[in-house]
N, CA, C and O atoms as a Maestro MAE file, in Angstrom:
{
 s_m_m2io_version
 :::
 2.0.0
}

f_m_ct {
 s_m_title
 :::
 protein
 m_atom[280] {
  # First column is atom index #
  i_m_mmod_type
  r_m_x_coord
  r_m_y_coord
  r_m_z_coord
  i_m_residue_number
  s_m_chain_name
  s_m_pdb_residue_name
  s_m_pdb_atom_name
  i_m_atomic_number
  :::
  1 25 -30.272 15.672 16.717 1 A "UNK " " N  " 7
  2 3 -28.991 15.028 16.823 1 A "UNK " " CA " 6
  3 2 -28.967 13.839 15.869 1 A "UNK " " C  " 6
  4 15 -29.900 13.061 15.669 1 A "UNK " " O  " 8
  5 25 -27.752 13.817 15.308 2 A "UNK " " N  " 7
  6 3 -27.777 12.440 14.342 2 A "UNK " " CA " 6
  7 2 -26.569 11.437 14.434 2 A "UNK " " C  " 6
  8 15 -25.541 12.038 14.747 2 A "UNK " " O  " 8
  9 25 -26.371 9.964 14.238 3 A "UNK " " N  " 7
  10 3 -25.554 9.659 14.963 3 A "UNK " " CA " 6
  11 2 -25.456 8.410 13.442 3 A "UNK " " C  " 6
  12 15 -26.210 8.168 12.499 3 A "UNK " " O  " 8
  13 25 -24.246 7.937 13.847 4 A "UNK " " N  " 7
  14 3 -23.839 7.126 12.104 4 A "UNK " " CA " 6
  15 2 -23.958 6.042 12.990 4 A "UNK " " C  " 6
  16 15 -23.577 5.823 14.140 4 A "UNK " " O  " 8
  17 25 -24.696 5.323 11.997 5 A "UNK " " N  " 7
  18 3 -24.798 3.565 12.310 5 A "UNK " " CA " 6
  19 2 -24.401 2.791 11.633 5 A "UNK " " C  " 6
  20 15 -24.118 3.059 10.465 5 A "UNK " " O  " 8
  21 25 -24.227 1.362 12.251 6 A "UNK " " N  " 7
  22 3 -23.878 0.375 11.276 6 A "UNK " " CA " 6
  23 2 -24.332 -0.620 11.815 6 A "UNK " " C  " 6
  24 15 -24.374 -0.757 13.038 6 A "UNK " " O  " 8
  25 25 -24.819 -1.623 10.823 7 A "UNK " " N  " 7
  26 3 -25.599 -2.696 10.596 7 A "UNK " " CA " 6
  27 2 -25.403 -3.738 10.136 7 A "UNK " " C  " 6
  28 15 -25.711 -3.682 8.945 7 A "UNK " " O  " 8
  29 25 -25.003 -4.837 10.441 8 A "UNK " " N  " 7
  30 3 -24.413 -5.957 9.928 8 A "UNK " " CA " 6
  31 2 -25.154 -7.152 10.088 8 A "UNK " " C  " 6
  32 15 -25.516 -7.238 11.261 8 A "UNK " " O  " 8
  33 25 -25.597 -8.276 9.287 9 A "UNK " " N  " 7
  34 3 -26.523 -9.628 9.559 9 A "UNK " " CA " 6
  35 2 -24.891 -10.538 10.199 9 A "UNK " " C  " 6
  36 15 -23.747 -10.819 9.842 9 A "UNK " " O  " 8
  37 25 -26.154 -10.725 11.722 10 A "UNK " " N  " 7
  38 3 -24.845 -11.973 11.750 10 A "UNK " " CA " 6
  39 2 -25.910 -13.195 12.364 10 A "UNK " " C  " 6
  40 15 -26.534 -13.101 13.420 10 A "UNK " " O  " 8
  41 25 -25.934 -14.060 11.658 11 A "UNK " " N  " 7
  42 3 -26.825 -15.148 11.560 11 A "UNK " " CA " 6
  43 2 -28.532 -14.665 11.386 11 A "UNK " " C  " 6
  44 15 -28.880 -13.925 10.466 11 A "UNK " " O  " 8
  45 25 -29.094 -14.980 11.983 12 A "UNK " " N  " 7
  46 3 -30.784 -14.690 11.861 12 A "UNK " " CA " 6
  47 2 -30.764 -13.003 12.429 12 A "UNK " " C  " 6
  48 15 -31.863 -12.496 12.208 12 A "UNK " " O  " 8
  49 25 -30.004 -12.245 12.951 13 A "UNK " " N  " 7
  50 3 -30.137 -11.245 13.899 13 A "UNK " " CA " 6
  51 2 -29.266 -10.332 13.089 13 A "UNK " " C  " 6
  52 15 -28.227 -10.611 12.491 13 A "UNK " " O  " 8
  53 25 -30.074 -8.862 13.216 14 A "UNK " " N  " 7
  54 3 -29.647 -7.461 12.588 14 A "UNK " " CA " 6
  55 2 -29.107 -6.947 13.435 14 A "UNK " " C  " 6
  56 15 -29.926 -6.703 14.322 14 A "UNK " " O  " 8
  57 25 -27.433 -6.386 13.872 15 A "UNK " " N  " 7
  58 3 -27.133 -6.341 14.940 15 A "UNK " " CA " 6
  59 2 -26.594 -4.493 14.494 15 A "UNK " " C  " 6
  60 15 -25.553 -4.352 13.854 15 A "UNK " " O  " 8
  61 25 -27.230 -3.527 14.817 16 A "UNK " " N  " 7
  62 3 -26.966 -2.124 14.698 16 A "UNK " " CA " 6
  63 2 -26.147 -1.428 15.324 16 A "UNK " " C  " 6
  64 15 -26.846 -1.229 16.318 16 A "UNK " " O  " 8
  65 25 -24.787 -0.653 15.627 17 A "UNK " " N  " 7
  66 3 -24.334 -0.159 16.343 17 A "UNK " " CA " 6
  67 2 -23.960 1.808 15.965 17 A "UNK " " C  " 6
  68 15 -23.584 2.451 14.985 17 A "UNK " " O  " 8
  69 25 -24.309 2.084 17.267 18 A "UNK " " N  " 7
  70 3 -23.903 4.055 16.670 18 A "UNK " " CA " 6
  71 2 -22.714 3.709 17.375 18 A "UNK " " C  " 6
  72 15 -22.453 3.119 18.424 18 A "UNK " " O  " 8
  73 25 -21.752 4.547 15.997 19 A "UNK " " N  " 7
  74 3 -20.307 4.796 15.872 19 A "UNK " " CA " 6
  75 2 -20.165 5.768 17.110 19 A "UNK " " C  " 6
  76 15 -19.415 5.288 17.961 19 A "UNK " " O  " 8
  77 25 -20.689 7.022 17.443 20 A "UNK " " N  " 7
  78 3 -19.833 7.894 17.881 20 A "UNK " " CA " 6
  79 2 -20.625 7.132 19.812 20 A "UNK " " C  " 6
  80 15 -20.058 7.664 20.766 20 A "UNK " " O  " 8
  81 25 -21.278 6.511 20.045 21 A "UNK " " N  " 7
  82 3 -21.359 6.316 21.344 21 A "UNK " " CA " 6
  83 2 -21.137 4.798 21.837 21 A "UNK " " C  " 6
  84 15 -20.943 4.447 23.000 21 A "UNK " " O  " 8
  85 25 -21.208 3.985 20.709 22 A "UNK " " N  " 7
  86 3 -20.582 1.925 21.238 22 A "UNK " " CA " 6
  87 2 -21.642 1.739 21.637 22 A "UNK " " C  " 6
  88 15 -21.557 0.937 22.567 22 A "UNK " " O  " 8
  89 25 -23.136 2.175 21.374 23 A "UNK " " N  " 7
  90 3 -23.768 1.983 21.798 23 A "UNK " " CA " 6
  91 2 -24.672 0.716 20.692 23 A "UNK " " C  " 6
  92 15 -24.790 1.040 19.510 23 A "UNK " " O  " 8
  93 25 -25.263 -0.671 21.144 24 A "UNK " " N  " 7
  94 3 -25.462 -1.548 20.006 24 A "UNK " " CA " 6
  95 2 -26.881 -2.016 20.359 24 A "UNK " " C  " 6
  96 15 -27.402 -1.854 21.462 24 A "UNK " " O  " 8
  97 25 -27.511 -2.680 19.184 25 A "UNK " " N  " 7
  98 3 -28.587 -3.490 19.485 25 A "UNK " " CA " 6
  99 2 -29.021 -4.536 18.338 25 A "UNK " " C  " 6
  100 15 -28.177 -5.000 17.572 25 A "UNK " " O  " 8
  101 25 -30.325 -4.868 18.266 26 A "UNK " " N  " 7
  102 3 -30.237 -6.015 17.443 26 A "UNK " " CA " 6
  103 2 -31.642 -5.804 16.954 26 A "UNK " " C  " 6
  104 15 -32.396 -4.883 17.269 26 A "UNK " " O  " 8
  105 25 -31.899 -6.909 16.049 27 A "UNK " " N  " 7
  106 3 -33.302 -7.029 15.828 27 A "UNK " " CA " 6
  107 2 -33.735 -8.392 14.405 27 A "UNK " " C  " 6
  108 15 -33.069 -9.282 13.877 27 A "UNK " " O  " 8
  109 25 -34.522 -8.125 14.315 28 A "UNK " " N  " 7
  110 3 -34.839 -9.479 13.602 28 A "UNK " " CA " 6
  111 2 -34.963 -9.009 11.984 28 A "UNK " " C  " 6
  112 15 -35.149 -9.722 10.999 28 A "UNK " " O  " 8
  113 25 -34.802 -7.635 12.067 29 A "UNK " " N  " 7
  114 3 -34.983 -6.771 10.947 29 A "UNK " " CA " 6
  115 2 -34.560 -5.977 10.456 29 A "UNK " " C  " 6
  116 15 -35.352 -5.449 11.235 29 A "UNK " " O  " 8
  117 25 -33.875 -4.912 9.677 30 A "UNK " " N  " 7
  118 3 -33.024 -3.702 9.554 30 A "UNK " " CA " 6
  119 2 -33.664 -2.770 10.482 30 A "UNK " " C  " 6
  120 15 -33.187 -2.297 11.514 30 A "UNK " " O  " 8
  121 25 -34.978 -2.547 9.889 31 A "UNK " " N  " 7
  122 3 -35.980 -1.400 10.713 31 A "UNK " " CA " 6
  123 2 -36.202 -1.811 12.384 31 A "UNK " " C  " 6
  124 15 -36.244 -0.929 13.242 31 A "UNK " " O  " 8
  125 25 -36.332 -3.205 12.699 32 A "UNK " " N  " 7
  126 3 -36.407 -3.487 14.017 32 A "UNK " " CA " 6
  127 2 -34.910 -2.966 14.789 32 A "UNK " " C  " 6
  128 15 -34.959 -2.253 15.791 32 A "UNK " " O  " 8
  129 25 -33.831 -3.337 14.297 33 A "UNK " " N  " 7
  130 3 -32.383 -2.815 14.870 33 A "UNK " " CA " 6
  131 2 -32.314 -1.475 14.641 33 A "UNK " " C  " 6
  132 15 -31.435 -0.766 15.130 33 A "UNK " " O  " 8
  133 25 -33.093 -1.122 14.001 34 A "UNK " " N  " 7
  134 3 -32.902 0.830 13.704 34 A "UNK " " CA " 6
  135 2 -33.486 1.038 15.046 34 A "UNK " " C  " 6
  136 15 -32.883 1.533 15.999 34 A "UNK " " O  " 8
  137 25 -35.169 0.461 15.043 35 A "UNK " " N  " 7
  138 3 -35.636 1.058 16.254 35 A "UNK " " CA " 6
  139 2 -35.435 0.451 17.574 35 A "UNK " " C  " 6
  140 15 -36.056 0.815 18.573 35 A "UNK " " O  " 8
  141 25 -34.499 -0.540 17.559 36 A "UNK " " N  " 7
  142 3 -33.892 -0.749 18.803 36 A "UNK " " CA " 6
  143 2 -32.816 -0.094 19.520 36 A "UNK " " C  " 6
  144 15 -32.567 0.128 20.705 36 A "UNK " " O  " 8
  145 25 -32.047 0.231 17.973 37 A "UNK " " N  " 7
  146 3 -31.005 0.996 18.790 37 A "UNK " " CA " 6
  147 2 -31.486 2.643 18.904 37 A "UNK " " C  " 6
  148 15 -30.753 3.355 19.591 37 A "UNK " " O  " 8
  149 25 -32.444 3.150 18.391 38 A "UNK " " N  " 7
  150 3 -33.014 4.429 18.716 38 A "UNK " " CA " 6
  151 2 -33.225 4.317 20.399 38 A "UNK " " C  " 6
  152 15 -32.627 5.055 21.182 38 A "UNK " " O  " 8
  153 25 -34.136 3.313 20.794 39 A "UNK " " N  " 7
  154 3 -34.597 2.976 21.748 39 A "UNK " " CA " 6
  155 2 -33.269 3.171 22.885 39 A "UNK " " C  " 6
  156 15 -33.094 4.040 23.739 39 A "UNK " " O  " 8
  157 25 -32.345 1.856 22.463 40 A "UNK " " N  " 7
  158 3 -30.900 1.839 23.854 40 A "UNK " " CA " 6
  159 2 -30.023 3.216 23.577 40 A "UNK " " C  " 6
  160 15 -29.067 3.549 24.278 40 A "UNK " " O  " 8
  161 25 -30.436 3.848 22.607 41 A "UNK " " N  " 7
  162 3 -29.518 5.173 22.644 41 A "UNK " " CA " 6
  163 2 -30.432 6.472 23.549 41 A "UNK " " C  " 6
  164 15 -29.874 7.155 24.408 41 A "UNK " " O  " 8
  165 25 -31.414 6.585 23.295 42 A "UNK " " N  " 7
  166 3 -32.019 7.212 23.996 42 A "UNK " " CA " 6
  167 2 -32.196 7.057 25.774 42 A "UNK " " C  " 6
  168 15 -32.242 8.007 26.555 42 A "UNK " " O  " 8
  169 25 -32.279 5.569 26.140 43 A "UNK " " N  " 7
  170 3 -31.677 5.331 27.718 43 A "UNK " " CA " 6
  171 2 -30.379 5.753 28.036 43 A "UNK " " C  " 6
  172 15 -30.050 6.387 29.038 43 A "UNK " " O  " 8
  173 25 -29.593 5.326 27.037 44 A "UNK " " N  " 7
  174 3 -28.208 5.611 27.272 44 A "UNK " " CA " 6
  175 2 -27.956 7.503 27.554 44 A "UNK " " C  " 6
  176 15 -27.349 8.090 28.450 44 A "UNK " " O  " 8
  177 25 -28.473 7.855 26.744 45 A "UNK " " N  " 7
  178 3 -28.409 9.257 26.998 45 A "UNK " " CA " 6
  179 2 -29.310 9.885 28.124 45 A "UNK " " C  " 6
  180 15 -28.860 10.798 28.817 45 A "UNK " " O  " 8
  181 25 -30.423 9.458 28.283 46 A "UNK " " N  " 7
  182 3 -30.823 9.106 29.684 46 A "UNK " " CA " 6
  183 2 -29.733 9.408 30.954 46 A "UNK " " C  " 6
  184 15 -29.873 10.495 31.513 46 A "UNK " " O  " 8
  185 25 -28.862 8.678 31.347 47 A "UNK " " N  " 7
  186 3 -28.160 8.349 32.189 47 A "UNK " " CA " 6
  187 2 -26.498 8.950 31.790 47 A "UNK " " C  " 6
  188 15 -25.473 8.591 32.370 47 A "UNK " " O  " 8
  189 25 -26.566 9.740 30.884 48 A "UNK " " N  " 7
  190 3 -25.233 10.484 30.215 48 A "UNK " " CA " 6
  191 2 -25.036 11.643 31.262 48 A "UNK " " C  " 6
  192 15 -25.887 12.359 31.791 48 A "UNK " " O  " 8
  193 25 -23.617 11.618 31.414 49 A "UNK " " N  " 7
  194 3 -23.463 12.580 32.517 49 A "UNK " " CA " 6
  195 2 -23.699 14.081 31.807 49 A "UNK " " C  " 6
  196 15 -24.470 14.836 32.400 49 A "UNK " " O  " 8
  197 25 -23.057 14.564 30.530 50 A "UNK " " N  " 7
  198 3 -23.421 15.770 29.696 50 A "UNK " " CA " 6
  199 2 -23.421 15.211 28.223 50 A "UNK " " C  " 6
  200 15 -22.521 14.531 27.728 50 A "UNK " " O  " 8
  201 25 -24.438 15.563 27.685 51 A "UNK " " N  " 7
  202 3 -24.283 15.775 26.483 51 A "UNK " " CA " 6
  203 2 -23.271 16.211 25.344 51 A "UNK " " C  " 6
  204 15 -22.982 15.689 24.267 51 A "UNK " " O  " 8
  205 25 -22.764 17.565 26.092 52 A "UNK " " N  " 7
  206 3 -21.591 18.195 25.154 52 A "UNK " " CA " 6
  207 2 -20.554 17.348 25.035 52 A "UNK " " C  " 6
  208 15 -19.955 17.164 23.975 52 A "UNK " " O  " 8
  209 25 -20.238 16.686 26.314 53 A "UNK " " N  " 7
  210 3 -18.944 15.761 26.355 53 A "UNK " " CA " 6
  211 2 -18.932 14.480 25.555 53 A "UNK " " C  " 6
  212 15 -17.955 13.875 25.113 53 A "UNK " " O  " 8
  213 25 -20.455 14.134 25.442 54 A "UNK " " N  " 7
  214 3 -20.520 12.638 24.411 54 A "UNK " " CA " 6
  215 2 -20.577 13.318 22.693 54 A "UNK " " C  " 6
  216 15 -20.425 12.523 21.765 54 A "UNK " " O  " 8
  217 25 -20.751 14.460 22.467 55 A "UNK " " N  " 7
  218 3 -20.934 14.846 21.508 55 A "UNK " " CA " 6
  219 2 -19.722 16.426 21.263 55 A "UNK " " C  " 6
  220 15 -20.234 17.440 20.788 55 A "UNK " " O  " 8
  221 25 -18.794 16.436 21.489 56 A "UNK " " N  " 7
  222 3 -17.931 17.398 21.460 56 A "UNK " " CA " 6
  223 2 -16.776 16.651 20.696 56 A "UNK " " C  " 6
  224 15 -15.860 17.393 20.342 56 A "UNK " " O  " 8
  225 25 -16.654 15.361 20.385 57 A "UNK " " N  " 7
  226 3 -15.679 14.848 18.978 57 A "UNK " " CA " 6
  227 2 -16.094 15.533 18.013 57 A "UNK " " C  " 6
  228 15 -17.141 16.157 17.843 57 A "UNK " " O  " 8
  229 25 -14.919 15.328 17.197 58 A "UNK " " N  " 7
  230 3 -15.213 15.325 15.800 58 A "UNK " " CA " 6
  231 2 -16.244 13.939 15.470 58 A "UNK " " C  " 6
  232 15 -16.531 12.827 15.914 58 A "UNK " " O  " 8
  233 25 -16.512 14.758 14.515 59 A "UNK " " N  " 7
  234 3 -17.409 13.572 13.165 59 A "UNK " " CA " 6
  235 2 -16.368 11.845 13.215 59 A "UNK " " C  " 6
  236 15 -15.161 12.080 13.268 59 A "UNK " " O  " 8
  237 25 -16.598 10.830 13.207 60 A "UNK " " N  " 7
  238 3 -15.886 9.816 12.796 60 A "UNK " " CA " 6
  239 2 -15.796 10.029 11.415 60 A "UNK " " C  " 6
  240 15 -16.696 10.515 10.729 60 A "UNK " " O  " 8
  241 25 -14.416 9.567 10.910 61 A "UNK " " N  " 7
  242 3 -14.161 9.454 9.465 61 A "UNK " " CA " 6
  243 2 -14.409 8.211 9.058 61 A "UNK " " C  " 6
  244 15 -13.862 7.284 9.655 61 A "UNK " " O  " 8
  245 25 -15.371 7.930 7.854 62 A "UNK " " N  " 7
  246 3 -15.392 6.611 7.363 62 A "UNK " " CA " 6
  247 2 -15.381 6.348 6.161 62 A "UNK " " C  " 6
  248 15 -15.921 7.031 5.291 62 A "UNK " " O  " 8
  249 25 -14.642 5.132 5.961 63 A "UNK " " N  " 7
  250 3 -13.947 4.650 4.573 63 A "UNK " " CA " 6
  251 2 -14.497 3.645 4.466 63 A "UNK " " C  " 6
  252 15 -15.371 3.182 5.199 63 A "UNK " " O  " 8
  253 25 -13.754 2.944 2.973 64 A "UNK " " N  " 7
  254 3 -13.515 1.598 2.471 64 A "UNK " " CA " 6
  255 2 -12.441 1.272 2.599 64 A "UNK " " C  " 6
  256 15 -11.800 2.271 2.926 64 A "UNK " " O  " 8
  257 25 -11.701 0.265 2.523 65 A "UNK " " N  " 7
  258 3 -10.347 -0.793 2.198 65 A "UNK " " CA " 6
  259 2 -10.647 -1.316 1.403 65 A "UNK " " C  " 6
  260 15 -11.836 -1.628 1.332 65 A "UNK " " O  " 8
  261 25 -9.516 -1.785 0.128 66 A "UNK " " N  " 7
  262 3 -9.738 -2.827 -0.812 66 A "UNK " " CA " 6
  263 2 -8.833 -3.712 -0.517 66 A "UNK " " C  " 6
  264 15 -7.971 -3.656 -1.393 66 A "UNK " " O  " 8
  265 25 -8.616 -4.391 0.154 67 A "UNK " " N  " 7
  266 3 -8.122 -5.564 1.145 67 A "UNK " " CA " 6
  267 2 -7.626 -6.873 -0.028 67 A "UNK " " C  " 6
  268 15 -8.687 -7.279 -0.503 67 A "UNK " " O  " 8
  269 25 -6.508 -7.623 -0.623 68 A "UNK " " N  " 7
  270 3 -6.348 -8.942 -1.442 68 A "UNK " " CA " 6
  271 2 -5.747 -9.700 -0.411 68 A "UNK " " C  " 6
  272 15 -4.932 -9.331 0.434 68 A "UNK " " O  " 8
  273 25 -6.232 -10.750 -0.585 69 A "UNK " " N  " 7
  274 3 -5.656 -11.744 0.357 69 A "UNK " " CA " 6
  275 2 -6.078 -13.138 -0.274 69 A "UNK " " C  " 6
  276 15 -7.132 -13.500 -0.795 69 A "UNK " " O  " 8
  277 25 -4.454 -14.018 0.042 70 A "UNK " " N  " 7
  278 3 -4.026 -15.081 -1.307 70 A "UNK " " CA " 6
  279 2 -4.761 -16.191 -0.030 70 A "UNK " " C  " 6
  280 15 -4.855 -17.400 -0.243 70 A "UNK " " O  " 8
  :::
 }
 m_bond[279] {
  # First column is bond index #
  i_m_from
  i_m_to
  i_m_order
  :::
  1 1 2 1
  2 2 3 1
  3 3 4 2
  4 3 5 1
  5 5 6 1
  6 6 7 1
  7 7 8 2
  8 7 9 1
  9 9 10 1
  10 10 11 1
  11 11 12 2
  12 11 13 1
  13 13 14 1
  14 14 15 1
  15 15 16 2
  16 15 17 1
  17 17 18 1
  18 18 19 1
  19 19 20 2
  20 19 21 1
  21 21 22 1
  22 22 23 1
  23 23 24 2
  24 23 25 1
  25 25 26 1
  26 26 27 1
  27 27 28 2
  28 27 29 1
  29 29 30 1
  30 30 31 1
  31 31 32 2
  32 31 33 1
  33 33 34 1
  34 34 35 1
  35 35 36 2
  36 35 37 1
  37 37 38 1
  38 38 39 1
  39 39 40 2
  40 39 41 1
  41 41 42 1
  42 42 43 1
  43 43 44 2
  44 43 45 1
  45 45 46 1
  46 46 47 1
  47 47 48 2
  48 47 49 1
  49 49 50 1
  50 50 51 1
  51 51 52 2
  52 51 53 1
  53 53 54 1
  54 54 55 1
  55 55 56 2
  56 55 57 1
  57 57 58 1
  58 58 59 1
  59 59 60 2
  60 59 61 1
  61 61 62 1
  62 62 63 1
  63 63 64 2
  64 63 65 1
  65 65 66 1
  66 66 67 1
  67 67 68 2
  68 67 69 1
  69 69 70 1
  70 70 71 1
  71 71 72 2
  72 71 73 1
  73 73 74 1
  74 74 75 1
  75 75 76 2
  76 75 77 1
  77 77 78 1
  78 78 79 1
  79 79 80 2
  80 79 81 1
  81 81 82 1
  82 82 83 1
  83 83 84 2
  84 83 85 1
  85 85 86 1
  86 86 87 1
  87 87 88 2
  88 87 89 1
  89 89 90 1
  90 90 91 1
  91 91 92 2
  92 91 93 1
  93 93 94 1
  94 94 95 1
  95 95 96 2
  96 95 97 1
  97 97 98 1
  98 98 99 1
  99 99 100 2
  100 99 101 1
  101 101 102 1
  102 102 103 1
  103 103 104 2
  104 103 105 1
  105 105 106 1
  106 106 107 1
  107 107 108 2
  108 107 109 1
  109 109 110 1
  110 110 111 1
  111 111 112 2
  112 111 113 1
  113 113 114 1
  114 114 115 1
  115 115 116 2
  116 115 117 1
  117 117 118 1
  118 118 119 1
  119 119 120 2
  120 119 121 1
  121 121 122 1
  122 122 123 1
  123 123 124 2
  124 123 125 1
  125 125 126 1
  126 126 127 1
  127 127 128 2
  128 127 129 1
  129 129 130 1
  130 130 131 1
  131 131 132 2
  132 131 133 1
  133 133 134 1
  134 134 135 1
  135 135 136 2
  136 135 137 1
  137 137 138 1
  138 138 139 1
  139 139 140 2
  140 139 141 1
  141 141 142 1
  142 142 143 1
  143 143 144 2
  144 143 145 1
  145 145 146 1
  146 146 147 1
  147 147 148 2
  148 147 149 1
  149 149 150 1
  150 150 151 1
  151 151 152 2
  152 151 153 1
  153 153 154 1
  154 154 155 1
  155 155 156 2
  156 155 157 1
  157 157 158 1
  158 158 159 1
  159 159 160 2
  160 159 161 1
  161 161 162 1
  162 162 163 1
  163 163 164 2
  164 163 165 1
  165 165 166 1
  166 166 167 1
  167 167 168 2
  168 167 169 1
  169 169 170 1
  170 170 171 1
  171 171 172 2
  172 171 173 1
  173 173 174 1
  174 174 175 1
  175 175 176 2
  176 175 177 1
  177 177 178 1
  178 178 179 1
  179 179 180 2
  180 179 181 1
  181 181 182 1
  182 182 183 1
  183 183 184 2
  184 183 185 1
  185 185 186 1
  186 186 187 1
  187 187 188 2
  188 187 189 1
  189 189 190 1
  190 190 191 1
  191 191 192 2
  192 191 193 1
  193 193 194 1
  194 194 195 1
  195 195 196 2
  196 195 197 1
  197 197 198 1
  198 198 199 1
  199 199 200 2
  200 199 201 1
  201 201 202 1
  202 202 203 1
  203 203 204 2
  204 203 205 1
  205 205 206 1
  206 206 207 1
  207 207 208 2
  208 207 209 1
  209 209 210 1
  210 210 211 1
  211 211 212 2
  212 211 213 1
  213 213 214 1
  214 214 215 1
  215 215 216 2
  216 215 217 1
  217 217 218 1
  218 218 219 1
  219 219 220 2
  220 219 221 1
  221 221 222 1
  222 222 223 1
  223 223 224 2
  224 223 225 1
  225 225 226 1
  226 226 227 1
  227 227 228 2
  228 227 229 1
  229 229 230 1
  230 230 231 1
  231 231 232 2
  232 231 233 1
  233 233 234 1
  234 234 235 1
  235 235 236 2
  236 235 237 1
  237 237 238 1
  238 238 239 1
  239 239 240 2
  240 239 241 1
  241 241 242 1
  242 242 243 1
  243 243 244 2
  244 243 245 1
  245 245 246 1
  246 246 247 1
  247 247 248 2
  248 247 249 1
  249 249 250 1
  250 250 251 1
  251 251 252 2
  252 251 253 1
  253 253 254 1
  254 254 255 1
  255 255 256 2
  256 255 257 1
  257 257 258 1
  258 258 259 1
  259 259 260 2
  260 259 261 1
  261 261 262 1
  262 262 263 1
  263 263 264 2
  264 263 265 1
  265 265 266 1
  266 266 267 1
  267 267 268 2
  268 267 269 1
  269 269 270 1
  270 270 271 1
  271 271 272 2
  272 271 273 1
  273 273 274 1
  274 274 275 1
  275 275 276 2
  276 275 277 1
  277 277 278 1
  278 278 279 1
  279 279 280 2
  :::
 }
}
């Protein structure tokens, strides 16, 4: 199973989140927030009522914006 992440520095902390479940975590590192959120996704699915139902969307679509602002 593969799941799209995103990763953003917000102050000292790597804060990782998978798109298709809101599921987030952090770390002090890119690789530490990778394997943190491996970690809270795997509990999370743990405690998932079915699988098919968290995973029966479509794919998320993801872009850019080129955003100007005066």
């Amino acid at each position: 199973m593969k799941c799209t992440t995103v990763i953003t520095k917000e102050g000292k902390w790597y804060v990782s989140k998978c798109v298709e479940l809101g599921v987030a975590s952090q770390g002090k590192s890119v690789e530490e927030a990778q394997k943190n959120l491996k970690e809270a996704i795997e509990l999370y699915l743990d405690d998932a009522p079915s699988m098919e139902k968290l995973f029966s969307r479509e794919a998320p679509f993801i872009t850019f914006l080129d955003i100007r602002h005066a």
